[in-house]
Every structure is written in C-alpha cells, then in structure tokens.
C-alpha positions as CSV (number, residue, x, y, z in Angstrom):
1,X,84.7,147.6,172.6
2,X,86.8,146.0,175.0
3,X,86.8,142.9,172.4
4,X,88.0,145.0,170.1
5,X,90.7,146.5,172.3
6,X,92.0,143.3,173.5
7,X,92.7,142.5,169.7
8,X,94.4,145.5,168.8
9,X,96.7,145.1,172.3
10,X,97.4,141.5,171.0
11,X,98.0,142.9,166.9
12,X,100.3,145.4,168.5
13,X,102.4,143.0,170.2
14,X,102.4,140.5,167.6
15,X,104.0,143.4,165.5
16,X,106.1,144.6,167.6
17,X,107.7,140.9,169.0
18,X,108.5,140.5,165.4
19,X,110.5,143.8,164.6
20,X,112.4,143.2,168.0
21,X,113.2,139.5,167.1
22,X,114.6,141.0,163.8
23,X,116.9,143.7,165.7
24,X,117.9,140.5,168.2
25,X,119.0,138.4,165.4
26,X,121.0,141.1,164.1
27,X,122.8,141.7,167.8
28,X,123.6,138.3,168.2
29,X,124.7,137.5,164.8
30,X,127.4,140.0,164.9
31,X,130.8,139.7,165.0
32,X,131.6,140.1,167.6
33,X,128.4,139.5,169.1
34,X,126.8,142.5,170.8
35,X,124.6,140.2,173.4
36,X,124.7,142.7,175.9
37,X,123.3,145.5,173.4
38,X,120.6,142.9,172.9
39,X,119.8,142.5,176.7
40,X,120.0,146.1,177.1
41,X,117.0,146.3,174.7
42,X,115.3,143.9,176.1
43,X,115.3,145.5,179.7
44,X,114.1,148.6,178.0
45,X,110.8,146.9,176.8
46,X,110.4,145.2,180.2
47,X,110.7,148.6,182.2
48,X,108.1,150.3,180.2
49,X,105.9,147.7,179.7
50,X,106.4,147.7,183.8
51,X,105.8,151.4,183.9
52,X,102.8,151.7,181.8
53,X,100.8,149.1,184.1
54,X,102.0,151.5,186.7
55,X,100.7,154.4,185.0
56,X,97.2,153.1,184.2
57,X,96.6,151.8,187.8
58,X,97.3,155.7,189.3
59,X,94.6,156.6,187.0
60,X,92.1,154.3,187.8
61,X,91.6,152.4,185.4
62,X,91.2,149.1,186.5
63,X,90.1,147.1,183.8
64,X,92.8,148.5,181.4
65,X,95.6,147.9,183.9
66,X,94.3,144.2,184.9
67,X,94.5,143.2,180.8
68,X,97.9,144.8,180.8
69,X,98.8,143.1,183.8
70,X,97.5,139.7,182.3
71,X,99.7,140.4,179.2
72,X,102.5,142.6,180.6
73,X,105.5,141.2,179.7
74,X,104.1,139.9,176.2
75,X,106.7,141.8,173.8
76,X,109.5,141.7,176.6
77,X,108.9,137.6,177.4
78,X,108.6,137.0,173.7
79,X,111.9,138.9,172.8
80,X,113.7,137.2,175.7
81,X,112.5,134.0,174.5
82,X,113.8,135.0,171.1
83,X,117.3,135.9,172.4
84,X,117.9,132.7,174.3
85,X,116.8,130.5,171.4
86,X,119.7,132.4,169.7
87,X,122.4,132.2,172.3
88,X,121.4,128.3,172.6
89,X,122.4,127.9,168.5
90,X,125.5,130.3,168.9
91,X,126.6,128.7,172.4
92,X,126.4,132.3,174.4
93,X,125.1,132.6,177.8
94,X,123.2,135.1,178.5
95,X,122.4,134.5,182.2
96,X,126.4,135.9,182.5
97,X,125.8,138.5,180.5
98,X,123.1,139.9,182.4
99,X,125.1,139.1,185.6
100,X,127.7,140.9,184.2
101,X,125.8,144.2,184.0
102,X,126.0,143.7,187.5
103,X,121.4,144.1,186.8
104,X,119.9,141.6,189.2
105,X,116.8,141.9,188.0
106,X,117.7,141.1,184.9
107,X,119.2,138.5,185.9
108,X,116.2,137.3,187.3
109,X,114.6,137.7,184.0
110,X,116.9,136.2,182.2
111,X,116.9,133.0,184.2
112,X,113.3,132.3,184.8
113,X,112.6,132.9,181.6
114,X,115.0,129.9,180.8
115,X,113.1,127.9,182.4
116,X,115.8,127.4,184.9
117,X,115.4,125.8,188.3
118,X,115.3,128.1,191.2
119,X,117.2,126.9,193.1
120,X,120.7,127.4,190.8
121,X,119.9,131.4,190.9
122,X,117.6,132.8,193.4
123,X,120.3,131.4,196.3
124,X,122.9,133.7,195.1
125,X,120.8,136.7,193.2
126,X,119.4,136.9,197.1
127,X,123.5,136.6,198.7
128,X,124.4,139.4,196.1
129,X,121.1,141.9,196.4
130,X,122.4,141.5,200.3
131,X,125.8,143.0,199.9
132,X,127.1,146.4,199.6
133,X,126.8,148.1,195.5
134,X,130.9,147.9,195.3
135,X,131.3,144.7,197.2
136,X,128.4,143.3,195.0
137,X,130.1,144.2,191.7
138,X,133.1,142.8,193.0
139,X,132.1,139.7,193.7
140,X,129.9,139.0,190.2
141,X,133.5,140.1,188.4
142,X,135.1,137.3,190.6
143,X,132.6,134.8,189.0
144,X,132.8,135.9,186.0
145,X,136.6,135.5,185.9
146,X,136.9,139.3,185.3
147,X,139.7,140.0,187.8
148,X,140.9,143.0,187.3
149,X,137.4,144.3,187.7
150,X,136.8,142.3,190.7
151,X,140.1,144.1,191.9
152,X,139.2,147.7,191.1
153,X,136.2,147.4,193.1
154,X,137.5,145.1,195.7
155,X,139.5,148.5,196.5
156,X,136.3,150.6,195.8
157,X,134.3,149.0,198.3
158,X,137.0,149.8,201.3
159,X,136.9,148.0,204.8
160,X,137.7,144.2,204.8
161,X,136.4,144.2,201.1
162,X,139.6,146.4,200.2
163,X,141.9,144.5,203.0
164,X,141.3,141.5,200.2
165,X,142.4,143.5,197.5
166,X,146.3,142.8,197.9
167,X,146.1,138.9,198.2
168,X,143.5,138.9,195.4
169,X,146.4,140.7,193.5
170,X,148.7,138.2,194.3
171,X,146.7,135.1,194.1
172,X,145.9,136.6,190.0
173,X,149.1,137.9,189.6
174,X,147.6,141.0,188.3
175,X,150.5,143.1,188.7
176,X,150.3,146.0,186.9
177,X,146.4,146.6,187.9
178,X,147.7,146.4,191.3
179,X,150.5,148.9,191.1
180,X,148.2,151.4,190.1
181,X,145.0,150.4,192.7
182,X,147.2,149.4,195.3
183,X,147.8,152.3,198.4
184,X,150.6,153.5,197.9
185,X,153.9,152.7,200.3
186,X,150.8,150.0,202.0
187,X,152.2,146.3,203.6
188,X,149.8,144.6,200.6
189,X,151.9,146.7,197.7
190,X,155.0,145.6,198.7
191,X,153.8,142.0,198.9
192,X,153.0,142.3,195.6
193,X,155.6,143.6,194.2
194,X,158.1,140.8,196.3
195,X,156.2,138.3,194.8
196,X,156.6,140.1,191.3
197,X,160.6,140.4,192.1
198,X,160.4,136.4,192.6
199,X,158.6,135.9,189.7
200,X,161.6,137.5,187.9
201,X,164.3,136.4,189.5
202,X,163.3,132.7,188.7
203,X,163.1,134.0,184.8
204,X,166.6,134.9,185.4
205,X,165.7,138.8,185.0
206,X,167.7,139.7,187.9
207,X,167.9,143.3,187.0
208,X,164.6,143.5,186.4
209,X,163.8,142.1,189.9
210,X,166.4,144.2,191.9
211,X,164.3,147.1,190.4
212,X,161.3,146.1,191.4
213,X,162.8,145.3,194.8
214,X,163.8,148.9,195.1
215,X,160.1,150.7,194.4
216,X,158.8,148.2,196.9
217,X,162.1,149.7,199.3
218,X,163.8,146.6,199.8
219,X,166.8,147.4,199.4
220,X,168.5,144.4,200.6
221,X,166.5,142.1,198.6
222,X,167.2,144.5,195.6
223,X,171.1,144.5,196.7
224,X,171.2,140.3,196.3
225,X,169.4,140.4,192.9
226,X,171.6,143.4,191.5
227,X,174.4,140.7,193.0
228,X,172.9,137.8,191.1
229,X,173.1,139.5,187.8
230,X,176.7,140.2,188.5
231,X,175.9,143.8,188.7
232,X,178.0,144.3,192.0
233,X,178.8,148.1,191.8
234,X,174.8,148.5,191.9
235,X,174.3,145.8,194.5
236,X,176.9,148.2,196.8
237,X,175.0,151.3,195.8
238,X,171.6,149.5,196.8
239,X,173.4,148.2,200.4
240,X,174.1,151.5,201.4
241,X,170.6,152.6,200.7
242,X,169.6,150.2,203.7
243,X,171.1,152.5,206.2
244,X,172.5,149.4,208.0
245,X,176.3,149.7,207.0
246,X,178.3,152.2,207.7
247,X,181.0,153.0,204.6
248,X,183.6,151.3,206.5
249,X,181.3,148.3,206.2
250,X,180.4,149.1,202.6
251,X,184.2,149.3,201.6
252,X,184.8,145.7,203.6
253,X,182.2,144.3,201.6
254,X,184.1,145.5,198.3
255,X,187.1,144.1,198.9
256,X,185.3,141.0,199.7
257,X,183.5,141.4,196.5
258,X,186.5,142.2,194.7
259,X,188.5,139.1,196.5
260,X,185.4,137.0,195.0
261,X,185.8,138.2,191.2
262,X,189.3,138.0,191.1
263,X,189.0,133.9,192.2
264,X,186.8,133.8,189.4
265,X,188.6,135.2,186.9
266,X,186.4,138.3,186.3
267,X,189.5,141.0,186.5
268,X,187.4,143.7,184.5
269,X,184.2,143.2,187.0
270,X,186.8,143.2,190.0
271,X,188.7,146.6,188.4
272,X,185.1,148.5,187.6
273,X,184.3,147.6,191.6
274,X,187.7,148.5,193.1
275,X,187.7,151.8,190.7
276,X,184.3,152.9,192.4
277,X,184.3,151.4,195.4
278,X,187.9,151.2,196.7
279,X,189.7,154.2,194.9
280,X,192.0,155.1,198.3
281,X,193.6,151.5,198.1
282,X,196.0,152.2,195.6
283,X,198.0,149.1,195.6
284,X,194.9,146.9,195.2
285,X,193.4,149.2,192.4
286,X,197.0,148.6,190.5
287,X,196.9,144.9,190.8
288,X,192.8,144.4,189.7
289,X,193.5,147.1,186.5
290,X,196.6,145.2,185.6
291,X,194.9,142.1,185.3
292,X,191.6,143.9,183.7
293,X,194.4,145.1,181.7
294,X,193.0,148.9,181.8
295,X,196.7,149.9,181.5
296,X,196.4,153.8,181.6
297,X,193.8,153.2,184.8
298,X,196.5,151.0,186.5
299,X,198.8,153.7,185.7
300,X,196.7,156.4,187.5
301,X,196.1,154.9,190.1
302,X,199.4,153.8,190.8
303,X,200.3,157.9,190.2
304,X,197.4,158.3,193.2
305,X,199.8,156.3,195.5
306,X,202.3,157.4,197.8
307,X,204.7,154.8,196.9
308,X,203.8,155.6,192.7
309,X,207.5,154.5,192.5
310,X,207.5,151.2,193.9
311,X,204.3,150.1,192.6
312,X,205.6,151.4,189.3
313,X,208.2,149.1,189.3
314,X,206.9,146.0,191.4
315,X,203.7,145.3,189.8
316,X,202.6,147.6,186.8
317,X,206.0,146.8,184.5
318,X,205.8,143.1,185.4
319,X,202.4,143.0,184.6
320,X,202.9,144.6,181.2
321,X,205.9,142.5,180.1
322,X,204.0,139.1,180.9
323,X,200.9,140.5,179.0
324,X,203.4,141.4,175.5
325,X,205.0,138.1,176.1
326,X,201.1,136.4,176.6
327,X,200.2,138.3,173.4
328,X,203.3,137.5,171.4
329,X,202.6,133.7,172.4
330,X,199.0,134.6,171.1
331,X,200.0,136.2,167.6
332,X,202.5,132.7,166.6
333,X,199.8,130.6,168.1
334,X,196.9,132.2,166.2
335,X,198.8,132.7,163.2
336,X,199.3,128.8,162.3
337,X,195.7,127.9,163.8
338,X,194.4,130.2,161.4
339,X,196.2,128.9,157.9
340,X,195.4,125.3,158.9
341,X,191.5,126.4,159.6
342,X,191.8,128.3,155.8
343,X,193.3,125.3,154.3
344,X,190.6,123.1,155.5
345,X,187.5,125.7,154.6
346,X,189.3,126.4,151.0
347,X,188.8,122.7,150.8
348,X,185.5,122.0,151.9
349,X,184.3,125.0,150.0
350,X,186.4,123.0,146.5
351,X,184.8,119.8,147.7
352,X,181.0,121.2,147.7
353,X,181.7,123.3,144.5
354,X,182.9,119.7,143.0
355,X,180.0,117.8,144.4
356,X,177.3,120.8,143.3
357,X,179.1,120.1,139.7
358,X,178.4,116.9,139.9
359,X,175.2,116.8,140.8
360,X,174.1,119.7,138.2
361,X,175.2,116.8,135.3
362,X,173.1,113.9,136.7
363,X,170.4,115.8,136.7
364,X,170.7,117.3,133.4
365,X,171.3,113.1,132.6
366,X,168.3,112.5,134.1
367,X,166.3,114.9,132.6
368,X,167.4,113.8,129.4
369,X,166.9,110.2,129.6
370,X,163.0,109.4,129.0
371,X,162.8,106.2,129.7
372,X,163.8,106.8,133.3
373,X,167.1,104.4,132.8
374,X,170.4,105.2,134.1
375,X,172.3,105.4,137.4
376,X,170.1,105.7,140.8
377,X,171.8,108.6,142.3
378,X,171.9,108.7,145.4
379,X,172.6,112.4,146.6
380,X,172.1,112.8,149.8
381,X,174.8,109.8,150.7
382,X,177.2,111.0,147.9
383,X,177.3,114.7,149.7
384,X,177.7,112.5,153.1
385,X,180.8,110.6,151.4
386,X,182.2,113.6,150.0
387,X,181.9,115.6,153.3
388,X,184.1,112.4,155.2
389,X,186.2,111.7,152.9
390,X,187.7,115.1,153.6
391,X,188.2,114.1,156.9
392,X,191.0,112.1,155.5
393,X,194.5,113.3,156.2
394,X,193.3,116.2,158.2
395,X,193.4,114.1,161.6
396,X,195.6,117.1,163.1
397,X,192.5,119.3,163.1
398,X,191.2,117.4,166.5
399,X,194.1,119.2,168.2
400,X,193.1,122.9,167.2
401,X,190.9,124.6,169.2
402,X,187.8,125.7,166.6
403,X,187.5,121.5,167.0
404,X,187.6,121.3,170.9
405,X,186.2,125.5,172.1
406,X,185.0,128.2,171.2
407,X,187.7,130.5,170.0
408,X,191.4,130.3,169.2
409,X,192.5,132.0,172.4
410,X,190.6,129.3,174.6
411,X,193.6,127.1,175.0
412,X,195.9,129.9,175.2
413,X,194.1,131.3,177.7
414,X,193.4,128.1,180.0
415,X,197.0,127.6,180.1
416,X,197.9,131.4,181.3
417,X,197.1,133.3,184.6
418,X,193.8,135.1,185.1
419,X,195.7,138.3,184.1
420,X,197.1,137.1,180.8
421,X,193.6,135.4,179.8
422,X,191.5,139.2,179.2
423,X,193.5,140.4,176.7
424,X,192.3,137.7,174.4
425,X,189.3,137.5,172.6
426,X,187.0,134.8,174.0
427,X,188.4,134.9,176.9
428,X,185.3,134.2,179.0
429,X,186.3,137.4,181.0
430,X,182.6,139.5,180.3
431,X,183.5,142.3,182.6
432,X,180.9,141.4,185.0
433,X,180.1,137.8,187.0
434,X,177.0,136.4,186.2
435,X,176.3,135.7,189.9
436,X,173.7,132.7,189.5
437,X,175.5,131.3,186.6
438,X,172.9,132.3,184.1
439,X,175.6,133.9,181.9
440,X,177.6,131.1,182.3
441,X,175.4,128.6,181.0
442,X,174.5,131.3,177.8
443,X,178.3,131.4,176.7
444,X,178.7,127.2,177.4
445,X,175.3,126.9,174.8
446,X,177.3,129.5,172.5
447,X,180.2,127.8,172.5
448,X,178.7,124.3,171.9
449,X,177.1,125.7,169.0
450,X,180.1,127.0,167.8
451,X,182.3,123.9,167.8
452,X,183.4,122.4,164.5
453,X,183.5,119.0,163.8
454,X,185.3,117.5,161.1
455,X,183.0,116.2,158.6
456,X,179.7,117.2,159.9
457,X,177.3,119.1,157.6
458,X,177.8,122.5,159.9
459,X,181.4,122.0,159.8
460,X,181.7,124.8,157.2
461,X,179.6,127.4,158.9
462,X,181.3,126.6,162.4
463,X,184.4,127.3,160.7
464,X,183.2,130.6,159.4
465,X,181.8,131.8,162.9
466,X,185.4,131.2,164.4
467,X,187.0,133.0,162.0
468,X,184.7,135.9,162.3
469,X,185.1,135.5,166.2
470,X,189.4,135.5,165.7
471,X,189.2,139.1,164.1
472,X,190.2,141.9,167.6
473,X,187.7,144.1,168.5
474,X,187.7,148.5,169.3
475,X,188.3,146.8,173.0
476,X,190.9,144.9,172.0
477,X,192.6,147.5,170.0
478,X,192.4,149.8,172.8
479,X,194.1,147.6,175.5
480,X,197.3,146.9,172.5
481,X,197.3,150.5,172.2
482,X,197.3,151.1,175.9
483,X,199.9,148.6,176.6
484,X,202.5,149.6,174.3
485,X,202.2,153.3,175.3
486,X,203.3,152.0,178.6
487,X,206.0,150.1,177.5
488,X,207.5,153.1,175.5
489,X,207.0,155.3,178.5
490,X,208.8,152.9,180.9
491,X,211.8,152.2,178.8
492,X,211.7,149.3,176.5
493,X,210.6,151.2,173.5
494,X,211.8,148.4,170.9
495,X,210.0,145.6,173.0
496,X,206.7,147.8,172.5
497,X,207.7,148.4,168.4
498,X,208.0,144.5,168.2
499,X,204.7,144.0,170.4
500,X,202.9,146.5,168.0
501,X,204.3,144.9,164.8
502,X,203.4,141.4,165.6
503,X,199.5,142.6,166.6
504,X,199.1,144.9,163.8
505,X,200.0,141.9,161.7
506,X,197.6,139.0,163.3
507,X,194.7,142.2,163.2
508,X,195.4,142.3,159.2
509,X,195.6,138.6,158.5
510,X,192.8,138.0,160.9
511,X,190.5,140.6,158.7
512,X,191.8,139.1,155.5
513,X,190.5,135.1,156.9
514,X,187.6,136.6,158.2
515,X,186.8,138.2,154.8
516,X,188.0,135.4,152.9
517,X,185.6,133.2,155.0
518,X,182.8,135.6,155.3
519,X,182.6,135.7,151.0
520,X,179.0,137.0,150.6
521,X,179.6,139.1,153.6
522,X,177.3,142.6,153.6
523,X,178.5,146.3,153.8
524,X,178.4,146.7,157.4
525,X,180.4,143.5,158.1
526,X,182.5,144.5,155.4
527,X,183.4,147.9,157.3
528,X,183.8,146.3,160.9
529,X,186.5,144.0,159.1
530,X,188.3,146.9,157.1
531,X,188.0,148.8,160.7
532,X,189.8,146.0,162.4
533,X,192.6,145.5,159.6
534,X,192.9,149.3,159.6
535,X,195.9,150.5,161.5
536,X,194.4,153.3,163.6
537,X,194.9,151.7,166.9
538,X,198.9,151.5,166.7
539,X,201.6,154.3,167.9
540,X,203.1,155.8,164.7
541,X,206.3,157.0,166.8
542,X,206.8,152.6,167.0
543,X,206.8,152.6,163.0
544,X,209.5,155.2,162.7
C-alpha cells in the first residue's frame, strides 16, 4: 500500500509540474513579462507544500510526513527550475525579481535553486534579514536602482535611516519625490531645493530658479536669480522679503538699479523700476519715461512734481522734439532702404521665375529625347549662376542695413542717444535686461539668422523676414500716438500734424512691402498687416 502511495504522490506531481510549467511559460512569455506573477505562484506551491509536511507531522504520522519531507519541494523545485530555464532564454533575472518583493526567502529559493555559489547571496540575504523591515526595503530598492522607492522608505524607516533621505535626494536628483517626502520647512528640503535652483539657473531658467529659491525661503538667492533674468522689479520685491533692508535701503538699491539699465540702454526696464520703485522722485521718473518713451507716464509724473512747470519745459519738450526729429530721420531713412530692398526681391523673385522657366523646357527636352542625347544640364550650378549674377550692379546693397543687421532701424539707432533708439523697431531695447546675457546672446543668434547676403540661396527669405520685421507694431503705434498728443498739447501743433503724416505714411508703405513680400501670406498675417496700415493710431484733429 505504501508502494502504491508513493506512485500516486509521484503521478500527482508529475501532473501537476506540467500544468504549472505551462502557466510559467505563459507569464514569462508576456509582453510585458509578468515574472513576478510567476514567482508569486511559485512561492504559493512552496508554502503549502511547506505547510502540509507541517500538518502531517502534528498528526503523527510519521511515515507520511518523512516521504513528503523526502519529496517536498518536488512541484515547487520543478516549477522553479522551469522558470529559470525561461528567464535564461529571455535574459530576465529572477534572483532581482524576487529581491525585489523585498521576500528573502524567496530569494533564497530562487538562488540556490540556480545553482548559485553561496557565497554571492547568503552574505547579504543574512546583512538584510539583520536590518529593520523599512530600512531593509530601502536598501534592496537602492540595489535595485529603484530610488525613489529606496527614498520613500529611507523616510519611512526614521532615525539615521531618514537623516539619509535628503542627500540621497540630492545625490539622484529626485526632486519632485523629495518635495513631497521631504519634512517640510526641514535643513535637508531646502538643500534640495538650492541644488534644484542651481540646476536651473545653469539652464538659464532664472525665473524658474528664483521661484524655487523662494519655497525653499531664500529670498536673497531668489532676489539674484529674479536679477539674472532681468526681472528687477521682482528681484526688489523678493529683497524686501529678507527683512534685512529697510525701504530706504530698498529705494537706494533702485536707483542703483535704475542707474545700471539706463547705462545699458534698457530705458523701458529702467522706467517700469523707477515707476514702482521710485514714484516720489519725480525728476528721475520724467527723465527714465522720456527715454522709455512712455510719453503720457512722463507726463504724469512730471504733473506729480512740485516744479511740473520746469520739468515741463526742461526735459519732457526737449525730449519729445528730439524723438519727432529721430523719427522723421527714421521715416526718409526707412523709406529709401525699403524701395532698394523691393527692387532687389522683385528681381530675384523675376530671376527664379526665369530660371524655374527654363528648367521646366529642358526637362520636357529631356523627356522627349529617347536616346538620352542632348545638352547635360547642369541645374544646380545654372540656379548658383543665376543667383550671382544678380549680384551684379547691386554693389550698393552692402551699405543697407538688411545686409550688415537685423532691421532697418539698427544703424539709425546706433548712431542716436539711448532715448532716441526705443522708439524704433529692433531697437534691442526688450523692456527688461537680460542680466546674464542669456537674452542677449538669443537676439545676436536671431539677428545672424536674419542677415541677407547678396547672392546666397536664403537671400530671398532673409529679405522677406526684414521686411515683415520693418512693418510698426500696437507698441509702436501707441508711443506715435502718445507723442504727438504731447506735441499738440504743448504748442507745436503743426510739428505734431507733420510728425503724424510722415509715420502714417512709412506704417502704410511698410504694410504694402510687407504684403508685397509676404505673397502667400495667411489670414491672420494678412490682418496684422491691414491692422498696421490702418490709420487708427493717429489724431484726427492733425488731419483736419
């Protein structure tokens, strides 16, 4: 009988190796794989082929229980074996997995079954049962390369296990996990998020850093950043969050601010700090907005003063005569730049058209001809020729500024005082420094790309890109109409009629060129340009 029972044990297991070597296959065949599932199932098998031994031994039955004990782990050994033949043919390893169940024994299974020698695992299976739960999961995620893991439970397991947590964060730059495992307002958060700030800043997201300067409270650190992104109203605002300067202090560091932008030519970032920052000094509030050319804020804060009459006459009309006479100079000076840049497109464009023709018949020559015979056109040089020979007789265009900047205005502007150089378009005058010279650098790689070279193959489109860039914009239009409303209001009411007629002409002809050159141009552009040309800017008491 206990023949027969030892053959019926064996038949069982037999059987039942082979259904769970089919469910394996199907795990680890799956896409993704589902290895864990597998060594889940396998665990499953082992713990009740464990429990039934321990089951048959509180009975008393001996003989019953030593068999089982001989053949135990027959179905759970068999189905391990199974798995790892698979993971050796798909490259998985299961030994991690079953580490990463954070399952010792498991583990332990899973490695002696390979045939592994003990002395790569049972070292560190020992080390890990040693530890705390928390501190043991921690440090199997660590090995595994699962750190965010590792630095949920790092703070889970508390003491000097969670006094790791914030260089851990650091070291794996896991930023967001730490913001949200991190103590709040703790030494190891704010390291973190310095280091984040850095990280930032070096990317040239200065604004981005000064923010996350100011949830980690640094506000002095967040006040440089904000000042490195030329953001210098902000920078003021987060100085005086430091409660170390006093608003006497806060105001000296404006005007030094202030002082600073003006040297470089930023008049609008110099007028939106002085407007904020320094509204009481009325005289030095006139001078920035005049040369921002925020006319009707120049005028207000002149109105402000005590001596409204003086500054009236000493610096806002002076200012607004040299600005007409700067934008008069502009109009004459755009107005021929702009015909000899149309001339040269109209015959580019004629010149391609010509070439295109051309082309179309050797082809159609070429097709014809079936023996191959004829002329070995060449067009790739004959488009080079025709693009250089148009270089001929235009020698003059070296001296306009689409061939040596960015914009018509450029050399206008280089020429004229900081004050006289905003009013243009592409002036270089942002409204704000760039601080670290970031923005700097962006508008030299703009206008690099949008230099024209006679005769080059992008000659054409550079051409087109200037004259899109001539037509004024709403901020433009507004300063013209700003301007002229202070002329009329202090007097000169047929210098501001002439001022208005010459800009409401160079707004139409630039529109026109910038249509002209735009030709398959969409509806949206098309309404921008038919905004610009439009003639809702101007004073209609100047056209009576």
């Amino acid at each position: 009988r206990s023949h027969r029972e030892e053959i019926n044990n064996s038949s069982r297991a037999r059987s039942q190796s082979t259904v769970e070597s089919a469910a394996l296959t199907t795990l680890v065949r799956s896409q993704p794989p589902r290895l864990e599932e597998a060594l889940a199932r396998i665990r499953r098998l082992r713990v009740a082929e464990l429990e039934k031994v321990q089951s048959d031994q509180a009975v008393g039955r001996a003989r019953q229980a030593a068999q089982l004990e001989q053949h135990r782990h027959a179905v759970s050994s068999a189905a391990m074996r199974s798995l790892l033949g698979l993971c050796s043919i798909t490259r998985l390893n299961a030994y991690d997995c079953a580490l990463g169940t954070y399952d010792l024994d498991l583990a332990l299974f899973v490695a002696s079954e390979d045939a592994r020698d003990p002395s790569e695992y049972l070292p560190r299976l020992r080390a890990l049962a040693a530890m705390p739960e928390r501190a043991r999961m921690a440090s199997i995620d660590e090995e595994l390369g699962r750190h965010e893991s590792a630095l949920a439970n790092l703070v889970a397991a508390g003491g000097e296990h969670a006094a790791r947590a914030p260089a851990y964060a650091l070291q794996h730059e896991l930023f967001g996990a730490g913001l949200r495992l991190l103590p709040q307002r703790s030494e190891g958060l704010a390291a973190l998020l310095a280091a984040y700030a850095d990280r930032a800043s070096r990317a040239g997201e200065h604004e981005e850093a000064a923010c996350v300067l100011s949830r980690a409270g640094d506000h002095s650190g967040a006040a440089a950043c904000y000042a490195a992104a030329g953001m210098h109203v902000e920078s003021l605002c987060a100085l005086s969050r430091t409660g170390m300067h006093a608003p006497a202090q806060l105001r000296a560091r404006a005007r030094e601010v202030v002082c600073g932008l003006r040297e470089a030519g930023d008049a609008r970032g110099a007028a939106e700090v002085a407007s904020q920052w320094l509204s009481s000094e009325c005289e030095l509030l006139v001078e920035v907005q005049c040369e921002a050319h925020e006319w009707r804020a120049a005028a207000a804060a002149a109105a402000r003063s005590e001596r409204a009459s003086d500054l009236v006459a000493s610096t806002l009309v002076p200012a607004a005569a040299a600005a007409a006479v700067a934008l008069l100079d502009m109009t004459k000076s755009a107005t021929e730049s702009r015909a000899a840049y149309l001339k040269r497109l109209r015959a580019l464009r004629e010149r391609r058209a010509a070439a295109a023709a051309r082309q179309a018949e050797r082809d159609a020559a070429m097709a014809a001809d079936e023996e191959g015979i004829g002329a070995d056109w060449d067009a790739a040089s004959e488009a080079s020729t025709v693009a250089m020979s148009g270089v001929t007789g235009m020698t003059g265009l070296s001296k306009l500024s689409a061939y040596t900047s960015a914009s018509a205005a450029s050399s206008v502007a280089s020429a004229r005082s900081s004050h006289r150089s905003t009013i243009m378009r592409g002036n270089g005058s942002s409204g704000r420094s760039d601080g670290g010279g970031g923005r700097r650098r962006k508008e030299r790689s703009s206008k690099k790309e949008r230099k024209a070279k006679a005769g080059s193959p992008h000659e054409e489109a550079s051409l087109v890109r200037h004259m899109k860039a001539g037509v004024p914009t709403p901020d433009d239009r507004r300063r013209w109409r700003e301007l002229c409303e202070l002329l009329v209001r202090e007097g000169h009411h047929e210098d501001a009629r002439a001022l208005q007629r010459a800009l409401g002409a160079h707004a139409g002809a630039a529109a026109a060129a910038a249509e002209e050159a735009l030709a398959d141009m969409d509806g949206a552009e098309r309404a921008k340009l038919e905004a610009a040309a439009a003639p809702t800017w101007d004073w209609k008491l100047l056209e009576l």
